[in-house]
C-alpha positions in Angstrom: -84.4 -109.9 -74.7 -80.9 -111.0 -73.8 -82.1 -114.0 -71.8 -83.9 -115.0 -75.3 -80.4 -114.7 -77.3 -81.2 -111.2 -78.9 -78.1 -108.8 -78.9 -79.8 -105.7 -76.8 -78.3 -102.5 -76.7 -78.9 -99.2 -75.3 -78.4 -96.0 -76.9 -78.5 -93.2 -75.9 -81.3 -90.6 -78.3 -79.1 -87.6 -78.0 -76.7 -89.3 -79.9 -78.8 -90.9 -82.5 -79.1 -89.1 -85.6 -82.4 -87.5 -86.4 -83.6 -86.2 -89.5 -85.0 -82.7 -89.0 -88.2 -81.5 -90.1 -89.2 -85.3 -89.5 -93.2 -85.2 -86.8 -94.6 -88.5 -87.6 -93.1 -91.3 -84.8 -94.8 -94.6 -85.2 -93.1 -97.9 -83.6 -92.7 -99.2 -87.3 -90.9 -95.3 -88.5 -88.5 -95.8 -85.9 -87.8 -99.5 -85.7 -86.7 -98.9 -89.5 -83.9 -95.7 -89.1 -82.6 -97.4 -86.1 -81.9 -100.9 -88.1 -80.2 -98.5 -91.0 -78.3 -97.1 -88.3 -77.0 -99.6 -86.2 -75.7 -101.8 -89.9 -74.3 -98.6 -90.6 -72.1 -98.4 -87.1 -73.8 -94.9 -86.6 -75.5 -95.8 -83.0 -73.4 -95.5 -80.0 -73.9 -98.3 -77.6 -73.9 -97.1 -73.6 -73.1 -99.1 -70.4 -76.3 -100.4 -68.8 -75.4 -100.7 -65.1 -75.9 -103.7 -63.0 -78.3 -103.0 -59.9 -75.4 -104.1 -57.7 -73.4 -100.4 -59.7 -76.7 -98.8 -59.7 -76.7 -99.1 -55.7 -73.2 -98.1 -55.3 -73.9 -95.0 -57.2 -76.6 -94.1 -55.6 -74.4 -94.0 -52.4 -72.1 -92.2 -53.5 -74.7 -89.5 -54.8 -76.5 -89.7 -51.7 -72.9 -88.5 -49.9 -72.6 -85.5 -52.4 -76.3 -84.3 -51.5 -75.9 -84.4 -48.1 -72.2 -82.6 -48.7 -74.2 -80.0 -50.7 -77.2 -79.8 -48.6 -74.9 -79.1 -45.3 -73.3 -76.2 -47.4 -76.0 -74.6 -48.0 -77.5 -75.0 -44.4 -74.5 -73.3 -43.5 -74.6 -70.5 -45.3 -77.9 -69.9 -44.2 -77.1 -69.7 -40.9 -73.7 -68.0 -41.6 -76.2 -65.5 -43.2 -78.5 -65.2 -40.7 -75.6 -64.0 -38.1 -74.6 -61.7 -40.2 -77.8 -59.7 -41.4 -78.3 -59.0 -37.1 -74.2 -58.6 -36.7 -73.3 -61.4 -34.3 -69.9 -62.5 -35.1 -67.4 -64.9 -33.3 -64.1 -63.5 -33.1 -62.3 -67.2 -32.6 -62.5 -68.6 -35.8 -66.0 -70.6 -37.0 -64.4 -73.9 -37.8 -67.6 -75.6 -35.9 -65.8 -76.8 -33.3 -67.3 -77.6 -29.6 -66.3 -73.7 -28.5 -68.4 -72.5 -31.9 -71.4 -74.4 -31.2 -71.4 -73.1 -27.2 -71.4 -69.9 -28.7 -74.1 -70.6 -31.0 -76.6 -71.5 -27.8 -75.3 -67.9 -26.3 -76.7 -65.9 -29.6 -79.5 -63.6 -28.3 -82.5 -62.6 -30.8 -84.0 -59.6 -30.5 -87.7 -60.2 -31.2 -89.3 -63.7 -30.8 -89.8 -64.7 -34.0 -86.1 -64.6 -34.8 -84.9 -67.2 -32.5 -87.1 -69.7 -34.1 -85.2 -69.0 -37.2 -82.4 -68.8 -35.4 -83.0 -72.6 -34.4 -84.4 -73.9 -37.6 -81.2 -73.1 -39.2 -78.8 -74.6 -36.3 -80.7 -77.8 -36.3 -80.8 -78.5 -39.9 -76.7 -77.8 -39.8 -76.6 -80.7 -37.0 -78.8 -83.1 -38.8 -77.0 -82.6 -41.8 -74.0 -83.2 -40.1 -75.2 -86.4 -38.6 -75.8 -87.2 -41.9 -72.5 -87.8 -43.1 -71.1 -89.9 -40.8 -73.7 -92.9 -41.5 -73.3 -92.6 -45.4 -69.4 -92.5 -45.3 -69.8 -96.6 -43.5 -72.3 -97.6 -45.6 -70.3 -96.8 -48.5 -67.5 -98.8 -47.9 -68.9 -102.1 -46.6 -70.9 -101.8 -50.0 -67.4 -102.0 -51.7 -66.3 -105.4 -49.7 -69.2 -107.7 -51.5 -68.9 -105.2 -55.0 -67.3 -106.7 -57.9 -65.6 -104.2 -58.7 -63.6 -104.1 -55.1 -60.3 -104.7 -57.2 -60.4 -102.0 -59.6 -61.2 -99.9 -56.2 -58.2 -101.2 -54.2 -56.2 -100.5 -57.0 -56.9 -96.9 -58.0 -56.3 -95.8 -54.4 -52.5 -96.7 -55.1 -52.8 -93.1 -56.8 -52.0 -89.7 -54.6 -55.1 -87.9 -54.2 -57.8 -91.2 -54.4 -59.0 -92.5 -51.6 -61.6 -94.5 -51.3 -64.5 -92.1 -51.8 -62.8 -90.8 -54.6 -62.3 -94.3 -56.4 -65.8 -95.6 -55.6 -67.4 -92.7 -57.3 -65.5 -92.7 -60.4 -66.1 -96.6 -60.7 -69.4 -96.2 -59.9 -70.0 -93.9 -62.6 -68.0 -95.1 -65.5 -68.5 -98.9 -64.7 -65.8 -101.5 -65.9 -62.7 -99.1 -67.2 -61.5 -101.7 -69.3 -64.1 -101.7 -71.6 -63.1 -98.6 -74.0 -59.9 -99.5 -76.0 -58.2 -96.1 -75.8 -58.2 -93.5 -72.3 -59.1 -91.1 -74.8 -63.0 -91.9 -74.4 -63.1 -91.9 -71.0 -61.5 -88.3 -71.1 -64.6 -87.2 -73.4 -66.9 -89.3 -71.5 -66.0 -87.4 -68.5 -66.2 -83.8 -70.1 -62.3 -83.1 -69.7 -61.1 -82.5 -73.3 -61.2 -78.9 -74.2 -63.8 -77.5 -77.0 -62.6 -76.6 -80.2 -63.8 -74.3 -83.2 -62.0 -74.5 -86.2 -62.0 -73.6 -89.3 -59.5 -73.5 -92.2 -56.3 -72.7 -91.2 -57.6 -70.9 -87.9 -57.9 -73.0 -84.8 -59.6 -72.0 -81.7 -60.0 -74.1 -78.3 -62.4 -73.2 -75.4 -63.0 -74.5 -72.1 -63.6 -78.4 -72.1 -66.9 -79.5 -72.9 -68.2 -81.0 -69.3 -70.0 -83.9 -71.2 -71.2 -86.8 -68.6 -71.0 -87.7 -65.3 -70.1 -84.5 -63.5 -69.8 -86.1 -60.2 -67.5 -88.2 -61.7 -65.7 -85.5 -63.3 -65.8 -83.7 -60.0 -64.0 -86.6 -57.9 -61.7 -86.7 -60.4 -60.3 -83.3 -60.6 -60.6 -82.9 -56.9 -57.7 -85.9 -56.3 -56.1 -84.3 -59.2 -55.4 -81.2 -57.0 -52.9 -83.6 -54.7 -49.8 -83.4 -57.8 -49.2 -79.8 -57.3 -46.7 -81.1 -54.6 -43.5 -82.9 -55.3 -44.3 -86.9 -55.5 -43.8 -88.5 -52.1 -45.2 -91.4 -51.3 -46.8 -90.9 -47.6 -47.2 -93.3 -45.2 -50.8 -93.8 -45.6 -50.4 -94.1 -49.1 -47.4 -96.9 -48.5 -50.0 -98.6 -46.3 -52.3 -98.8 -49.5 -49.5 -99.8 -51.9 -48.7 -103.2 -49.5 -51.5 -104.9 -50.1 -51.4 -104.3 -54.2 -49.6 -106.4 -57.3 -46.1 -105.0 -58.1 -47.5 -104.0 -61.7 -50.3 -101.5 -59.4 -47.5 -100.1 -57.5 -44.7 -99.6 -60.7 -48.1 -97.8 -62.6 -48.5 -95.6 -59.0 -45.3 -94.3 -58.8 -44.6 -93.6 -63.0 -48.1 -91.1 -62.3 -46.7 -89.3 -59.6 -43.2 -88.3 -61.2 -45.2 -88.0 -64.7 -47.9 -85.6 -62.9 -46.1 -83.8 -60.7 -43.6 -82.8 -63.4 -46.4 -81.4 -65.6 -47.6 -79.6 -63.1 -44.4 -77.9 -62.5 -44.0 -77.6 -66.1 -47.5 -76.3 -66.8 -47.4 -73.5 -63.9 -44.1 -72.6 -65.2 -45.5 -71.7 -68.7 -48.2 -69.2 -67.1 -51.1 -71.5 -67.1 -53.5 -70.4 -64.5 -54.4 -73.3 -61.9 -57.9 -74.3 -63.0 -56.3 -75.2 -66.7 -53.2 -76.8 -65.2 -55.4 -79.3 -62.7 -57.6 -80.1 -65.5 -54.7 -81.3 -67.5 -53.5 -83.5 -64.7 -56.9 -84.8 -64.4 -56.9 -85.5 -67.8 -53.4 -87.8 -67.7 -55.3 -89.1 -64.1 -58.0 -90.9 -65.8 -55.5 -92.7 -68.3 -53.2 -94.0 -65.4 -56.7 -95.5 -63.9 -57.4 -96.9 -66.7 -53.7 -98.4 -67.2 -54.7 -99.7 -63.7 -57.5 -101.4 -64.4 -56.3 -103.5 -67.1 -53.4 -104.6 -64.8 -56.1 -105.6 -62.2 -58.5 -107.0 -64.7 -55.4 -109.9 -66.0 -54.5 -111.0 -62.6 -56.0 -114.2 -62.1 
């Protein structure tokens, strides 16, 4: 359709209005509603990814099931041990030493130490796993079009490279909302509210869209808690960026830092405070990205 010079949109149908009560859906019911609507300004428009994002993402996702699935592999096994009390005293960190003492664990009856095995090998593959996704993941970002916007959100403490592709990946081209605020309640961060009349209630935040992106986010958000300091591998990153980039990098960490202090220091338990700062995060990427996106 867009090749033939018809505007094409797509919308999401949880956040088309419906009339309730309606059953009858014919091609000519709905074609009509959705005209009314979109004259109207009622539909809301969502980003269609390229197949170029679409891979990206799907790397990224790939990353966090095999993260998930070693987890749970080793709490099998962790389980396992502990249900016929065989514990190593050093501590299980999975080093070489931890392993050698998982090939000295002695079953009782046969059928265990088939178990036994099953669970040891599916920690290995698992972690075998890993190491081939975290490559393929950045030599997608050289030939990616978004590889500025990447570059440049590493200049933050706390987002690396994993961290940046996945919250690109998920949300697309930053620049294209006119305020931070939607990509806070894209991402699920702002907090729920209930009010009514002069009595106003907020809850936890509503964890609308992407929750791996929401995830990355809020795990780099966990680096402000210390005082801003700008490491050396994080001066390595800021080298190779615009001046604007690194003036944006710095403002974030004082800015961050200090509400984190100032946050903890009011009683607010950590969870609540690292949201917050995840919150202002988002907002100095996308500050970032519109720095990035005028540079010719």
């Amino acid at each position: 359709m867009t090749q033939k010079g018809y505007q094409c949109w797509g919308v999401a149908p949880s956040l088309s209005p419906n009339k309730a009560g309606d059953r009858v859906q014919t091609d000519r019911r709905d074609a009509v509603p959705l005209a009314r609507l979109m004259r109207s300004g009622d539909l809301t428009p969502v980003d269609v990814p390229t197949v170029e994002d679409e891979a990206s993402r799907d790397l990224t996702r790939a990353r966090e099931d095999t993260i998930g699935d070693l987890k749970a592999a080793t709490f099998r096994l962790k389980a396992f041990l502990l249900r016929h009390d065989s514990r190593d005293t050093r501590r299980a960190t999975w080093s070489p030493a931890h392993r050698r003492w998982l090939s000295e664990v002695v079953c009782a009856t046969p059928a265990q130490p088939i178990v036994f095995q099953e669970y040891v090998r599916a920690v290995n593959e698992h972690t075998e796993r890993l190491p081939r996704l975290a490559p393929a993941l950045q030599e997608q970002v050289h030939t990616w079009h978004l590889q500025p916007v990447v570059k440049a959100l590493q200049a933050l403490r706390g987002v690396q490279c994993t961290v940046a592709v996945t919250i690109v990946a998920d949300l697309g081209d930053l620049t294209r909302v006119d305020h931070p605020r939607q990509l806070m309640s894209y991402l699920g961060l702002p907090p729920s509210e209930y009010s009514s009349g002069e009595r106003r209630r907020q809850g936890s935040i509503t964890k609308t869209g992407h929750t791996h992106a929401r995830r990355a986010l809020v795990e780099g958000a966990w680096a402000y808690r210390y005082p801003a300091k700008v490491s050396r591998h994080l001066q390595l990153r800021l080298e190779k960026l615009p001046k604007a980039v690194q003036d944006i990098s710095w403002k974030a960490h004082v800015r961050l830092c200090k509400r984190d202090r100032q946050l903890s220091v009011r009683g607010q338990h950590a969870t609540q405070v690292v949201v917050a700062i995840a919150r202002e995060l988002i907002a100095c990427m996308w500050a970032m990205a519109k720095e990035v996106s005028v540079i010719p």
